[in-house]
C-alpha positions in Angstrom: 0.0 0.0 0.0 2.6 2.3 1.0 4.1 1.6 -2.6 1.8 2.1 -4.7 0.8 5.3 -2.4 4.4 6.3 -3.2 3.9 6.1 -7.0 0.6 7.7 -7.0 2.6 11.1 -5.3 5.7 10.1 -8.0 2.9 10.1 -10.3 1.2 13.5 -9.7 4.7 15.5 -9.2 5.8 14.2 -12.1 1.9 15.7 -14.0 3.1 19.3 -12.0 6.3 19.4 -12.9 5.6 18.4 -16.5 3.2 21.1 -16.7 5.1 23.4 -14.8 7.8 22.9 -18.0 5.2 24.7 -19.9 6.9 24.3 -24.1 9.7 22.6 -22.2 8.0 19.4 -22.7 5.1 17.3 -22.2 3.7 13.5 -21.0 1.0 11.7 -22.2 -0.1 7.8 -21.8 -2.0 5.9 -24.2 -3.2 2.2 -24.2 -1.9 1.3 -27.4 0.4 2.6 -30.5 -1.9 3.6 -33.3 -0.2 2.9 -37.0 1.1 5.5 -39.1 2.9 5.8 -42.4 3.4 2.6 -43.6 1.4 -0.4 -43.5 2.1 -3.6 -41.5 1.0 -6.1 -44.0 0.7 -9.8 -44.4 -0.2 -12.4 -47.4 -3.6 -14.2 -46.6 -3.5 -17.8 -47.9 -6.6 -18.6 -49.8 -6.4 -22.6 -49.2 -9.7 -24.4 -51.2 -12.2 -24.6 -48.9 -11.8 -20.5 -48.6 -15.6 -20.0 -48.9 -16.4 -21.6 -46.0 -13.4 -21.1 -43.5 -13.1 -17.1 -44.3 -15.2 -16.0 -41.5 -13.5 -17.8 -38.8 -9.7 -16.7 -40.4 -11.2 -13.0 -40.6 -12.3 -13.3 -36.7 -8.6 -13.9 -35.9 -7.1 -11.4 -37.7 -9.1 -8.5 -36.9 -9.8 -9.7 -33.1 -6.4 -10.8 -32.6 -3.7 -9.9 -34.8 -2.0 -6.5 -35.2 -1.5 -6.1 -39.0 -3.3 -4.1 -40.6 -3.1 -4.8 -44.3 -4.1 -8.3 -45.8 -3.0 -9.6 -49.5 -5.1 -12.5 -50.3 -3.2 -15.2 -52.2 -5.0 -18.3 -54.6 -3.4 -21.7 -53.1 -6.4 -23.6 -53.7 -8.8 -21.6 -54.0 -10.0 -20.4 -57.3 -10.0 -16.3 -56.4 -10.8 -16.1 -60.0 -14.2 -16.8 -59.9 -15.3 -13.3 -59.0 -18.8 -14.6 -60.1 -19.3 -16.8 -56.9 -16.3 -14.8 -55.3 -17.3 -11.1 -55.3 -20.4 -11.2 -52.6 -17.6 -13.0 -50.4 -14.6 -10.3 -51.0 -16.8 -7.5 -50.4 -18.4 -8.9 -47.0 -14.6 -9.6 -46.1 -13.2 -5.5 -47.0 -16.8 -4.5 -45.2 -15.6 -6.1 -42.3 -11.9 -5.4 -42.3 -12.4 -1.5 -43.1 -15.1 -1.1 -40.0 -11.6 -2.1 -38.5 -9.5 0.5 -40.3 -8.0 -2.7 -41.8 -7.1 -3.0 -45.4 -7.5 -6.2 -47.9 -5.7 -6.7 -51.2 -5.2 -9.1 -54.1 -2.9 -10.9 -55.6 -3.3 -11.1 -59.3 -1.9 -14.3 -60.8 0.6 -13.4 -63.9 -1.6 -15.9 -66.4 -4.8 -17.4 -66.7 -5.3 -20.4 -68.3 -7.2 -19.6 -70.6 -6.5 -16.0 -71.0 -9.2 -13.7 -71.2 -10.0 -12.8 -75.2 -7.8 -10.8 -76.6 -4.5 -11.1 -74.8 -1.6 -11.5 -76.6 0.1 -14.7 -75.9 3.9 -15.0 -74.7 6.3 -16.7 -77.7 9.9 -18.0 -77.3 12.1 -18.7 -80.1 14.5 -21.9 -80.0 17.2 -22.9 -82.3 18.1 -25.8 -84.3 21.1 -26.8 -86.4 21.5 -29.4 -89.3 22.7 -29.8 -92.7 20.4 -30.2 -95.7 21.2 -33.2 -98.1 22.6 -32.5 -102.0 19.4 -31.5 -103.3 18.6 -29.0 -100.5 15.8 -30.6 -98.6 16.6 -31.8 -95.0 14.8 -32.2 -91.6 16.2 -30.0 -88.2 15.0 -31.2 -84.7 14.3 -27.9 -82.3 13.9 -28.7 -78.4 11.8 -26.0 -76.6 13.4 -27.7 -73.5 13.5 -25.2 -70.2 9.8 -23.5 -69.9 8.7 -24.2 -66.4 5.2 -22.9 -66.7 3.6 -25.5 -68.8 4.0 -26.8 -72.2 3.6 -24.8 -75.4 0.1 -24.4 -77.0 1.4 -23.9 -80.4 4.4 -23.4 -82.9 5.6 -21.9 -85.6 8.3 -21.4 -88.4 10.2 -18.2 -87.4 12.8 -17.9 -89.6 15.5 -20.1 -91.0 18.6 -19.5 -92.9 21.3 -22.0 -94.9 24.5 -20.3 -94.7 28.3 -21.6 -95.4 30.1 -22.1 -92.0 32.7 -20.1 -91.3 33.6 -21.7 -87.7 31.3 -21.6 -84.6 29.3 -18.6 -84.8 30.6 -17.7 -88.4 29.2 -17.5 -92.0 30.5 -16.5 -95.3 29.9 -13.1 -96.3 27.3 -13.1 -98.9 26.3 -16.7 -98.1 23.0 -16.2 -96.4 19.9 -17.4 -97.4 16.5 -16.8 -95.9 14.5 -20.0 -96.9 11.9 -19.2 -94.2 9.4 -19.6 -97.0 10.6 -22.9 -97.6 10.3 -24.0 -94.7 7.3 -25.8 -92.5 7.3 -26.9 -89.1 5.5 -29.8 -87.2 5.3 -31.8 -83.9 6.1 -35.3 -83.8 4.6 -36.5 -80.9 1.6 -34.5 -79.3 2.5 -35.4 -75.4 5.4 -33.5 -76.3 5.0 -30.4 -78.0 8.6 -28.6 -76.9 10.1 -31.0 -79.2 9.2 -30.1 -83.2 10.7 -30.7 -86.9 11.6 -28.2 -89.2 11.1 -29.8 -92.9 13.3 -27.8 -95.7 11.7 -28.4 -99.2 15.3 -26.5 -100.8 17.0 -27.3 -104.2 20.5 -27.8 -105.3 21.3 -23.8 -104.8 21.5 -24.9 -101.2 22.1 -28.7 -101.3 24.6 -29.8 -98.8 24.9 -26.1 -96.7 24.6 -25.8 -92.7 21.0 -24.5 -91.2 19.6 -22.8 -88.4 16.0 -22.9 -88.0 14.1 -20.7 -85.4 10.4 -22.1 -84.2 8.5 -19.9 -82.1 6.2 -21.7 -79.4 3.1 -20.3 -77.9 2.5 -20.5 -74.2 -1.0 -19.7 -72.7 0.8 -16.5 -70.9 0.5 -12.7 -71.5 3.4 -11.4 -73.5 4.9 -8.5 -72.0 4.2 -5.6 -74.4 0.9 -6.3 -75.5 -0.3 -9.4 -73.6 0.5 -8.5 -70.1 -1.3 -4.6 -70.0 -4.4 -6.2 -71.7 -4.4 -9.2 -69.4 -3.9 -7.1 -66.1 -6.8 -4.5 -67.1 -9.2 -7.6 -67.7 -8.3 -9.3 -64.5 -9.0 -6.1 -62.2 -12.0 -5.4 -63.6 -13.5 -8.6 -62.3 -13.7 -7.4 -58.9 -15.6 -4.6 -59.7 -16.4 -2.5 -56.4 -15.5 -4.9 -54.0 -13.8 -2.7 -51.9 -10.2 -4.3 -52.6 -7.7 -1.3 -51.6 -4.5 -2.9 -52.3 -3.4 -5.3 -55.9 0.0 -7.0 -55.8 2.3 -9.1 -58.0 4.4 -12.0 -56.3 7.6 -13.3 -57.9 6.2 -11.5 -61.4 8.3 -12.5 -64.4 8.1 -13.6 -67.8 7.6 -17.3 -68.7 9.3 -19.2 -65.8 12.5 -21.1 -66.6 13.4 -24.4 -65.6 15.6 -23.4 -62.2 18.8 -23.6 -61.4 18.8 -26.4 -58.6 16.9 -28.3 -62.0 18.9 -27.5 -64.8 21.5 -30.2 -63.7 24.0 -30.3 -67.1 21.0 -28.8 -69.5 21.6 -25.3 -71.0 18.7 -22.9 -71.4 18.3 -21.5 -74.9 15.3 -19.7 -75.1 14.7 -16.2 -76.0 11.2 -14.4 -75.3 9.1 -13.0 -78.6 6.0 -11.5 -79.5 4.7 -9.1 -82.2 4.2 -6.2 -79.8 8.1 -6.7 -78.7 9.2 -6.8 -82.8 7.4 -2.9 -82.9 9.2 -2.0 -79.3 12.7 -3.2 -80.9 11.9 -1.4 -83.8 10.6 1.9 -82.3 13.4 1.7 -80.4 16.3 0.6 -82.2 15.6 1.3 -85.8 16.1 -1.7 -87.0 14.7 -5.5 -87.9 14.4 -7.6 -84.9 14.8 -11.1 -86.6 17.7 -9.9 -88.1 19.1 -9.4 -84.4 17.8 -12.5 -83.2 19.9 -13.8 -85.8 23.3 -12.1 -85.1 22.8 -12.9 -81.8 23.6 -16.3 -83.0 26.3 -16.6 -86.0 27.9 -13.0 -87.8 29.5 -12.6 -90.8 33.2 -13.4 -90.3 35.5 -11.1 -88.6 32.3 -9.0 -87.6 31.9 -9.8 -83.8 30.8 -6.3 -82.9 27.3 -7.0 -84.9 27.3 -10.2 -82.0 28.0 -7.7 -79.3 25.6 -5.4 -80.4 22.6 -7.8 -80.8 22.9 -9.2 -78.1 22.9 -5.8 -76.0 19.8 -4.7 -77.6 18.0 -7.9 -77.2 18.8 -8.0 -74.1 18.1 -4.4 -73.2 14.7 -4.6 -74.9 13.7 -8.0 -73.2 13.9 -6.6 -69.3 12.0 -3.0 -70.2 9.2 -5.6 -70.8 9.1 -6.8 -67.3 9.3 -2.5 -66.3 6.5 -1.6 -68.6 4.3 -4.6 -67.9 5.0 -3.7 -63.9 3.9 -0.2 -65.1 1.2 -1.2 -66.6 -0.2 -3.0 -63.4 0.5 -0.4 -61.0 -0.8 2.5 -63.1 -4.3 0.3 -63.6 -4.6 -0.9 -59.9 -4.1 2.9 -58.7 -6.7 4.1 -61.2 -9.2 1.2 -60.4 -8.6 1.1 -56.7 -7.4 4.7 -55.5 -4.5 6.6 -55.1 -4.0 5.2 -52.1 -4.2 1.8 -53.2 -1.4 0.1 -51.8 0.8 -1.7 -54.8 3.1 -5.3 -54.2 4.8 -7.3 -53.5 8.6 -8.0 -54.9 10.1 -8.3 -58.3 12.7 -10.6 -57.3 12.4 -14.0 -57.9 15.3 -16.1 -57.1 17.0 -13.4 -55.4 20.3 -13.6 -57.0 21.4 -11.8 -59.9 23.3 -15.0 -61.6 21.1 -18.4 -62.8 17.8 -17.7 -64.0 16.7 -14.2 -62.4 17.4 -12.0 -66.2 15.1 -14.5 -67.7 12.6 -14.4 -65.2 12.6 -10.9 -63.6 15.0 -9.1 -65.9 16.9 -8.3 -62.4 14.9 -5.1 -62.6 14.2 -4.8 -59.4 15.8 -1.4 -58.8 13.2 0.0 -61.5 9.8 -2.0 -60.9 7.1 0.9 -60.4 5.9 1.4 -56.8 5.7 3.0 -54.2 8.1 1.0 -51.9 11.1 -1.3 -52.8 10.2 -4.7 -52.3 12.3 -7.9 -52.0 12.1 -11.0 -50.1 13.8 -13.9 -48.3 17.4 -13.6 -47.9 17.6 -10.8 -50.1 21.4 -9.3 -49.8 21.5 -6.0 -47.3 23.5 -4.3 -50.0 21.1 -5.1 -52.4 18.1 -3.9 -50.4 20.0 -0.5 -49.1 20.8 -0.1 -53.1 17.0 -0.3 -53.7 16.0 1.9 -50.7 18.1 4.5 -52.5 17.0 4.2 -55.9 13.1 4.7 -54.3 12.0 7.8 -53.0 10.4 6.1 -49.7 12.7 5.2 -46.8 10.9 2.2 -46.5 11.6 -1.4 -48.1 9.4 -4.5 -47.3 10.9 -7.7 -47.4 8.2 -10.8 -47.6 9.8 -13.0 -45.2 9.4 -16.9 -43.8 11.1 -19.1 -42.2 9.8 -22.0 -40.1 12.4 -21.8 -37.2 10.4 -19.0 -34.9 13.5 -17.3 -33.5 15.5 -17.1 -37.3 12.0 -15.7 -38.5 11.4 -13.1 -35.4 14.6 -12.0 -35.6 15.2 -10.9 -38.9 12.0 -9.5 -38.8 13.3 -7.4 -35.6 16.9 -6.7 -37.0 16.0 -5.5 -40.6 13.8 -2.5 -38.6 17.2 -1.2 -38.2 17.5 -0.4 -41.8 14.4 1.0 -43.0 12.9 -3.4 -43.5 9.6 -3.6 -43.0 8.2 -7.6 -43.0 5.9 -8.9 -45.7 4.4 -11.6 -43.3 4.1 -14.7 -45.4 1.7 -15.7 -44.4 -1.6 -16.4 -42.8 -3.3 -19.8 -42.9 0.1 -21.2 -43.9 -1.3 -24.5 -42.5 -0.2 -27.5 -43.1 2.9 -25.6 -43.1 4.7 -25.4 -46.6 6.6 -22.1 -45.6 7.4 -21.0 -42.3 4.4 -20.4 -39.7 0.9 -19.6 -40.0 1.0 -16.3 -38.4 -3.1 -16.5 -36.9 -2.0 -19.8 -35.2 -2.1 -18.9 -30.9 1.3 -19.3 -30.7 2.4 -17.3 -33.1 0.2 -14.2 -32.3 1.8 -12.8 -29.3 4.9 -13.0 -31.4 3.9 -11.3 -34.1 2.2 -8.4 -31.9 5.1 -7.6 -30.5 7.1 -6.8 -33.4 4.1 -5.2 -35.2 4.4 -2.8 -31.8 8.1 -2.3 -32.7 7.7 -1.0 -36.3 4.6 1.0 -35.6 6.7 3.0 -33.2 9.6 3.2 -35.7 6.8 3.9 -38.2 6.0 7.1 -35.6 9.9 8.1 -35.8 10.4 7.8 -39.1 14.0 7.3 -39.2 16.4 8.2 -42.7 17.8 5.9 -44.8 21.1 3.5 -43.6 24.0 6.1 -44.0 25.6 4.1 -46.5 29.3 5.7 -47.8 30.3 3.4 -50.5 28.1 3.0 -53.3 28.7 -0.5 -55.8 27.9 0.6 -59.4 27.8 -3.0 -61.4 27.5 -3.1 -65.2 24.3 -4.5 -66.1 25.1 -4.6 -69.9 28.6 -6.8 -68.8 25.9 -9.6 -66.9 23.8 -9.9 -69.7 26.5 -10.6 -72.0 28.8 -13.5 -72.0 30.2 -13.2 -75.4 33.0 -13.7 -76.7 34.6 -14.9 -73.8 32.8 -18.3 -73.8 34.3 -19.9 -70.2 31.9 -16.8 -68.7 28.9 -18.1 -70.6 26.6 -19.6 -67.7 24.0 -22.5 -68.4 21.2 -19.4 -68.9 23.1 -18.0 -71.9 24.3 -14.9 -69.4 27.6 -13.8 -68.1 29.5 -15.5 -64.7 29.3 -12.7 -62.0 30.3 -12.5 -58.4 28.3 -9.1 -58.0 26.8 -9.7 -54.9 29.0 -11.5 -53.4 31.6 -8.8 -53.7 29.0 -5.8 -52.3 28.1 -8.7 -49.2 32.2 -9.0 -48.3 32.2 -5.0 -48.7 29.4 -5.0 -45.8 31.0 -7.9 -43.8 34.6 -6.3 -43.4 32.6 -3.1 -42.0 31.9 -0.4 -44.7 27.9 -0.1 -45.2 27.3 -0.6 -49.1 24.5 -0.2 -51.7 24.8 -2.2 -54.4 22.7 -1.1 -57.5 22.9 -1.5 -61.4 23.9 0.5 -64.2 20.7 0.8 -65.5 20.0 3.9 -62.5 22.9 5.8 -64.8 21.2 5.2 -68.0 17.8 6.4 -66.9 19.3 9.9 -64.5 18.4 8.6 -61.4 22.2 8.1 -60.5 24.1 11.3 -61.0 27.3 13.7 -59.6 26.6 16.2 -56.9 28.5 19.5 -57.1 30.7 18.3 -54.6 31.8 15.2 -57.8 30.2 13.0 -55.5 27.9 10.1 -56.7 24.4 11.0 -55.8 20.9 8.8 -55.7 17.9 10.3 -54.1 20.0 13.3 -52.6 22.4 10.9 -51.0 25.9 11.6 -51.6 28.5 8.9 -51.0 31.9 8.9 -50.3 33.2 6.7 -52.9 32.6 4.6 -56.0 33.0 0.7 -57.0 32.5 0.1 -60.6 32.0 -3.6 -61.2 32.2 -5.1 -64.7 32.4 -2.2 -67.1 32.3 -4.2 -70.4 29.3 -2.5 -73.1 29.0 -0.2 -71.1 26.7 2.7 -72.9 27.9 6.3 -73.7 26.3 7.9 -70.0 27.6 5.3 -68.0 31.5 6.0 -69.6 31.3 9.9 -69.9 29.3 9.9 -65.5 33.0 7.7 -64.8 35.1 10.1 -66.4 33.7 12.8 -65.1 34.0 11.9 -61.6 37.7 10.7 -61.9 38.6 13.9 -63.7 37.0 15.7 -60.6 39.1 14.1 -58.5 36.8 10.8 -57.4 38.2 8.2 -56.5 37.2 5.2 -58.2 38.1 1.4 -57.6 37.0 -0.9 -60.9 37.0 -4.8 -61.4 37.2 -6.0 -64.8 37.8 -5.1 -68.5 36.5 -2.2 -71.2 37.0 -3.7 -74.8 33.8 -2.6 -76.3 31.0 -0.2 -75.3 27.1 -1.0 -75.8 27.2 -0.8 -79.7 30.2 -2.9 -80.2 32.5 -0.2 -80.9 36.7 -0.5 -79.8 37.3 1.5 -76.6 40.0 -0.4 -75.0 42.3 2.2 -75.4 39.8 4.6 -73.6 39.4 2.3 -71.1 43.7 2.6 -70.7 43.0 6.1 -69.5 40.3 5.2 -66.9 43.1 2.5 -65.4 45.7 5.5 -65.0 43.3 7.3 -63.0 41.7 4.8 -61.0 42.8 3.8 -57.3 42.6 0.3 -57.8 41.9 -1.4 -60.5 41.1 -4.5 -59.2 38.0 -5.7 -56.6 39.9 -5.5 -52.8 38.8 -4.5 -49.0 42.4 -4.8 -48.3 42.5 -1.5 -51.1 39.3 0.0 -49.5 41.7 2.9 -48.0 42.7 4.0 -51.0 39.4 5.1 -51.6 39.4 7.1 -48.6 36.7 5.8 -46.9 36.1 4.5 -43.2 34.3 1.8 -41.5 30.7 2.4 -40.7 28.7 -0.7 -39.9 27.8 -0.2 -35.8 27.5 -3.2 -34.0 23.5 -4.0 -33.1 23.0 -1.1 -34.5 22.1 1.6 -37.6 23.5 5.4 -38.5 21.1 6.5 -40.7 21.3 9.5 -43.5 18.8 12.4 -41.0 21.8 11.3 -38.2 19.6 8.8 -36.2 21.0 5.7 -34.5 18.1 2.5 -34.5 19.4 -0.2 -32.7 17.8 -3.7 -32.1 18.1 -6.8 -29.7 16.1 -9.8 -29.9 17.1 -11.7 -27.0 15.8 -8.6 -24.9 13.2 -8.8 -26.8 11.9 -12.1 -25.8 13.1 -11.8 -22.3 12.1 -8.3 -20.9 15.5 -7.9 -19.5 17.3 -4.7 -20.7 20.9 -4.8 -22.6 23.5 -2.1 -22.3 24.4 0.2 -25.6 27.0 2.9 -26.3 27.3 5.0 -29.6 29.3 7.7 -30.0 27.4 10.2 -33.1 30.4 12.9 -33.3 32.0 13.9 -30.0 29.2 12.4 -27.6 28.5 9.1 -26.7 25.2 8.3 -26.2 24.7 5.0 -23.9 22.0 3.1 -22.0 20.0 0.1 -21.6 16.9 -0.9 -23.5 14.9 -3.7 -24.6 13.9 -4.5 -28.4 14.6 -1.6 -30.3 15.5 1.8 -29.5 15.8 4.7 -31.9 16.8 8.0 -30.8 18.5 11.6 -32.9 20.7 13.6 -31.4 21.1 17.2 -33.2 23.8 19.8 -31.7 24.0 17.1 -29.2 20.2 17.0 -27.5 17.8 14.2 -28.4 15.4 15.5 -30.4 13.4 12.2 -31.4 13.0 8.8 -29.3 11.1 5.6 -29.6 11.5 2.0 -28.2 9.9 -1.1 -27.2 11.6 -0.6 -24.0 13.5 2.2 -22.8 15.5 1.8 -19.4 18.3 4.6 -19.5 19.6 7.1 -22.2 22.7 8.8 -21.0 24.8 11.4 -23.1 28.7 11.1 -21.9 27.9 9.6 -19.1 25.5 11.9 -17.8 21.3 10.2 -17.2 18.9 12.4 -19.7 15.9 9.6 -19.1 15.9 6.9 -16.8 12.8 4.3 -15.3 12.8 1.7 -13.2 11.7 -0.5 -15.7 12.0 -0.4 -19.5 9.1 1.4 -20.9 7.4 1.7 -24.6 7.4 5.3 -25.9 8.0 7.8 -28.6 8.6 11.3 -28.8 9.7 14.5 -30.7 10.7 17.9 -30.1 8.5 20.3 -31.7 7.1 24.1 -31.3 5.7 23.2 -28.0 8.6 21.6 -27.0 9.0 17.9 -26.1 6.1 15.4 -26.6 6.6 12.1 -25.2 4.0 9.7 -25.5 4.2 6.4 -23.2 2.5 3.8 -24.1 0.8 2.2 -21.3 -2.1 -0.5 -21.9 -2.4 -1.2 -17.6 -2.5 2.2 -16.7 0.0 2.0 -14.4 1.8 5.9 -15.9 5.2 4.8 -15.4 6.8 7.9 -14.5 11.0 8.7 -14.9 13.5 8.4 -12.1 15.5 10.8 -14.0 14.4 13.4 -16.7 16.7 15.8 -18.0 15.5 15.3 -21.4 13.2 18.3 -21.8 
C-alpha cells in the first residue's frame, strides 16, 4: 500500500512538474500505438475450402492480430471466380475496413485460358542441321526449359542455310532466308517442346549448314501487348468490392526451368511476340529477326554486330518486365485509388546469376511502386541499393522461415535499416513455408514486433547512412560473349556481384549495391561536390564492377567523376561499349586514374573511406541511430548500448529496439519497445525503473513524449533531463 501510495505522489509530481515545463516538454499515456505511415501487412493464404473457412480466419485477424493490411493469395482456392467470389470479397473489405483494416489481391501473372484478346507470350528456339545434295533436309528444335507448362502452339520463325565459317561464323554473302521454304511440325503431341523443321530446298542450297528458329506459344500474356491487356481484364473482375490494395508475387516472364533443376541442360530460349518486334523497332531502328539472328552466328570477322545484338536484345527483353509492372501499378491505382497500396517483390530467385534476367530481368531497382520490395534472404546491399533508388525510406521484405526465432529475428533486425516484413503468411497451415501467423502461438509474437515498427513507423528514421556505393554493369551480366568460359547454363555472363557488395558489408563499410541501369535512366548522377548521388544521397566513394558495353552515359558519368578528383576502384575489363565499338584504349585512361583497378577491401583505403557498420545497431542519413536486440526482446531484460554520433556518446539500456536523434547534441526524437536509461557522456537524460514503450519528438511546444501504457500504471522517470 505504501508503494503504490508512493507512485501515485511520484505520479502527480511528475503531472506538475511536467506542466510546470510549460513548451519545455510534455507527457502523455496511451493504451496502445496507433499505425502510421506505412502499412504492417501480411499475405492471406486462400487454401480451397476459402468459402467456407473465411469468416472464422477474418475473426482472428481483426480480433487478434495487429496487422493491418491483408494480401489475399489463390493456393487452392479459385480467387478467379469473382462470379461466386465477389459477394464473399466484399463482406470480407466490409468487415476489415469497419476495423480501419485493409484487404488486397494478388493477381496471378496468367490465366489459363487467357481472357480474349491477350496477346500470348512466344519463345524462339534454335536448331542446327545440314540439308542433303538436293537441299531438302529435316532439323529437330527442343523448346526444352519452360517451367510454366508446355507450349500451345508453334511456328516457323525464320531459317537461314549459310556456309560455315567456324562456330558462330558464316560466309559473307552466303546467307539465305528459306523461311518460306520451310514448315514446321510436332512429332509427338505429349510433347509439343520437341518439333521438326522440314526444308523443301533445291541444289542452290544442297549440302549447306542450317539454323532454324520455331517460335512456341505458351497460354501467358506477353509482356508488351499481352501483359497490360491481361492485367486491365483481370481487375475489372472485382468490380467495387472494396479491394484497396493489388500486388504481383515473384512476377516475371515465362518461368525457366531453375537452377537447382537444370543439372547439365543449357537454357536457350529467347522471349518473342509481335508487340516486342514494334518496341525493338521503335526503339532501335532496325529489324528484330535480323538481331535475333546475329545474336547467334555473324558474318566473319564482324563480332561487334554479335556484341551489339545481343545488347539490344537484351536491353529490350527486361524493359518488358518494367512496362508490364507499369502497366499494373498504373491500372490498380486508377481502379482502386491513389492510395491503393501496390506489391509485392520483383525478385524471384533473389540472386542476380542463374535464371533471375530471364525471369525478372533483375529489374528490381526500377519496378514501379511506391516501396522497394524484395524477399527472403535478399542481400542487405542489395536492399539498401533499392532503398536508395526509391523515393520512400521504406523497403518491405516478404519473409518466412519455419524456425520461430530465425524468422522473429530478422524481422526485428531489418527494422534497423528501413525493412519492414511482408508476413508470409496467414493460414500457412499444413505448413509449406514458415508459420501460420493466426495460429495462438504465433500471435503474441507477431504483436510484438508489429508494436516495434509501428513505433519506428512514428519516428520515421532516414535511410542506412551508407558511404560506398557498388555501381555493377548491367550490360557486362547480360552478355557473355565472346569470352565463352563466362557463358553460364542461362546464356548470361558469370558474376560474383553480390557476393563482392556482401564481403564489402562484412569487413565493416555499409554498401549499396545497384545497377547500371539507375545511370542510363538519370536517377544516378554527380553532386556539385563530384560526388555520386541517388535520391539526394551523396557517398563517399565509388566501386564500378564489370564495365564491359557499357553505354555512352555510363562512360562519360565515370570520367567525369575521376577527372574531378573521385576516386574510383574498378573490377574487370573495357573492350567494347554498348554498340560494339573498340574502346579499350579509352578504357587505358580510366586504369591511369583509377585507385585500384582491381575488386579489394584490403585496397578499400585507398578510396578514402572508413568503417561504418555499428554493432546491433544503424547510423542513418537524418543522423539517427536505431538499434535492435532480440534476446531482450523475448526476455524483458534490458541490454547495455554505447554509440558515440560525433563527440558524444550516447549510452544506455533498453529492450527490443531503440531509436533515438541527437542534433547539436540533444535528443530530439526517441522511440523503443523498452526504454531503461539514455545517458549522453555519461550523464542520465531519461531513466525508469523498468523499460518502458514510448515515442517522442521535439517540436514548437517543446517535447512530446508519448508512453505507451495498456495497464495504466503511468510509469513515470527516475531521472528526466531530457526536456
Amino acid at each position: 500500500m505504501r508503494k503504490n501510495y508512493a507512485k501515485g505522489v511520484l505520479a502527480g509530481l511528475f503531472g506538475l512538474l511536467a506542466a510546470a515545463c510549460g513548451p519545455r516538454g510534455a507527457v502523455e499515456y496511451v493504451p496502445q500505438v496507433g499505425n502510421v505511415n506505412y502499412p504492417e501487412a501480411a499475405v492471406w493464404f486462400a487454401r480451397g475450402g476459402f468459402p467456407q473457412s473465411w469468416q472464422g480466419q477474418l475473426d482472428t485477424m481483426l480480433g487478434q492480430l495487429e496487422l493491418d493490411l491483408y494480401v489475399l493469395s489463390p493456393r487452392g482456392a479459385n480467387l478467379a471466380d469473382t462470379a461466386a467470389m465477389n459477394p464473399i470479397y466484399r463482406e470480407i473489405c466490409r468487415q476489415a475496413a469497419a476495423k480501419g483494416v485493409r484487404i488486397g489481391m494478388h493477381v496471378p501473372a496468367g490465366t489459363n485460358p487467357l481472357p480474349e484478346g491477350v496477346q500470348r507470350q512466344q519463345v524462339i528456339f534454335d536448331g542446327t542441321g545440314r540439308l542433303d545434295a538436293d537441299g531438302k533436309g529435316k532439323i529437330r528444335v527442343d523448346g526444352w526449359g519452360i517451367r510454366n507448362g508446355k507450349p500451345v502452339g508453334a511456328k516457323v520463325y525464320k531459317v537461314y542455310s549459310y556456309l560455315s565459317r567456324g562456330e558462330g561464323h558464316y560466309e559473307a554473302g552466303s546467307l539465305r532466308d528459306i523461311t518460306d521454304r520451310a514448315s514446321v511440325r510436332t512429332p509427338d503431341p505429349a510433347h509439343p517442346e520437341l518439333t521438326e523443321v522440314t526444308v523443301d530446298g533445291n541444289s542452290f542450297i544442297g549440302g549447306r549448314p542450317v539454323l532454324a528458329m520455331v517460335a512456341y506459344e505458351y497460354e501467358y500474356p506477353d509482356m508488351f501487348a499481352g501483359m497490360p491487356a491481361y492485367f486491365g481484364a483481370i481487375l475489372d473482375r472485382f468490380g467495387d468490392v472494396g479491394l484497396t490494395s493489388a500486388a504481383l508475387d515473384e512476377f516475371t516472364y515465362l518461368r525457366t526451368v531453375p537452377p537447382w533443376q537444370i543439372g547439365e541442360r543449357q537454357y536457350r530460349g529467347r522471349y518473342y511476340s509481335p508487340a516486342m518486334d514494334s518496341a525493338f523497332r521503335a526503339k532501335y531502328r532496325t529489324d528484330m529477326a535480323g538481331t535475333m539472328l546475329a545474336m547467334r552466328m555473324v558474318p566473319e570477322r564482324q563480332e561487334q554486330q554479335r556484341m551489339q545484338a545481343v545488347n539490344r536484345y537484351m536491353d529490350l527483353m527486361r524493359e518488358g518486365v518494367v512496362r508490364a509492372q507499369a502497366s499494373f501499378y498504373d491500372q490498380a491505382k486508377a481502379k482502386l485509388g491513389k492510395d491503393a497500396w501496390i506489391g509485392w517483390h520483383d525478385t524471384y530467385h533473389n540472386q542476380l546469376g542463374g535464371d533471375e534476367l530471364w525471369t525478372t530481368g533483375a529489374t528490381w531497382w526500377s519496378t514501379r511502386r511506391d516501396y522497394p520490395m524484395t524477399d527472403e534472404w535478399t542481400p542487405l546491399p542489395t536492399q539498401i541499393g533499392m532503398l536508395y533508388a526509391y523515393p520512400s525510406k521504406v523497403l518491405y521484405n516478404m519473409f518466412y522461415d519455419p524456425n520461430d526465432y530465425i524468422l522473429y529475428e530478422k524481422v526485428l533486425t531489418d527494422l534497423r535499416y528501413g525493412i519492414r516484413t511482408g508476413y508470409h503468411a496467414i493460414d500457412d497451415a499444413p505448413v509449406q513455408y514458415g508459420v501460420d501467423f493466426k495460429a495462438p502461438d504465433q500471435i503474441p509474437q507477431v504483436n510484438r514486433l508489429v508494436e516495434a515498427a509501428r513505433l519506428l513507423n512514428r519516428f520515421d528514421p532516414g535511410k542506412p547512412d551508407a558511404n560506398v556505393l557498388v555501381v555493377f554493369g548491367t550490360e557486362a551480366l547480360c552478355n557473355w560473349f565472346p569470352d565463352t568460359a563466362q557463358r553460364t547454363a542461362y546464356d548470361v555472363r558469370k558474376l560474383a556481384i553480390e557476393e563482392k557488395a556482401v564481403e564489402l558489408q562484412q569487413a565493416g563499410y555499409l554498401t549499396a549495391l545497384v545497377p547500371t541501369d539507375l545511370i542510363t535512366d538519370g536517377r544516378l548522377t554527380l553532386s556539385r561536390s563530384n560526388r555520386p548521388v541517388l535520391d539526394g544521397h551523396e557517398f563517399d566513394a565509388m566501386i564500378f564492377l564489370y564495365p564491359e558495353y557499357s553505354r555512352p552515359g555510363t562512360m562519360e558519368l565515370m570520367e567525369r567523376y575521376m577527372a574531378g578528383g573521385g576516386k574510383l576502384m574498378i573490377e574487370g575489363e573495357m573492350n567494347y561499349d554498348f554498340d560494339g565499338n573498340y574502346v579499350k584504349d579509352r578504357f587505358g585512361a580510366w586504369k591511369k586514374k583509377a585507385v585500384a583497378t582491381e575488386f579489394s577491401v584490403e585496397d578499400m583505403p585507398k578510396l578514402g573511406v572508413l568503417k561504418n557498420v555499428l554493432e546491433g545497431a544503424s547510423r542513418n542519413n537524418d543522423g539517427s541511430i536505431v538499434l535492435t536486440d532480440y534476446p531482450s526482446l523475448c526476455s524483458g531484460e534490458p541490454v547495455a548500448f554505447s554509440v558515440e554520433v560525433g563527440r558524444d556518446v550516447f549510452s544506455g539500456e533498453y529492450t527490443g529496439m531503440l531509436a533515438f536523434l541527437p542534433e547539436r547534441g540533444e535528443v530530439v526524437k526517441l522511440a523503443s519497445t523498452g526504454l531503461r536509461s539514455l545517458r549522453k557522456n555519461g550523464k542520465e537524460l531519461l531513466v525508469f525503473d523498468a523499460p518502458v514503450k514510448l515515442y517522442g519528438e521535439e517540436g514548437d511546444g517543446g517535447f512530446r513524449l508519448t508512453v505507451v501504457d495498456p495497464d495504466g500504471a503511468k510509469p513515470v522517470p527516475a531521472v528526466n533531463r531530457l526536456f
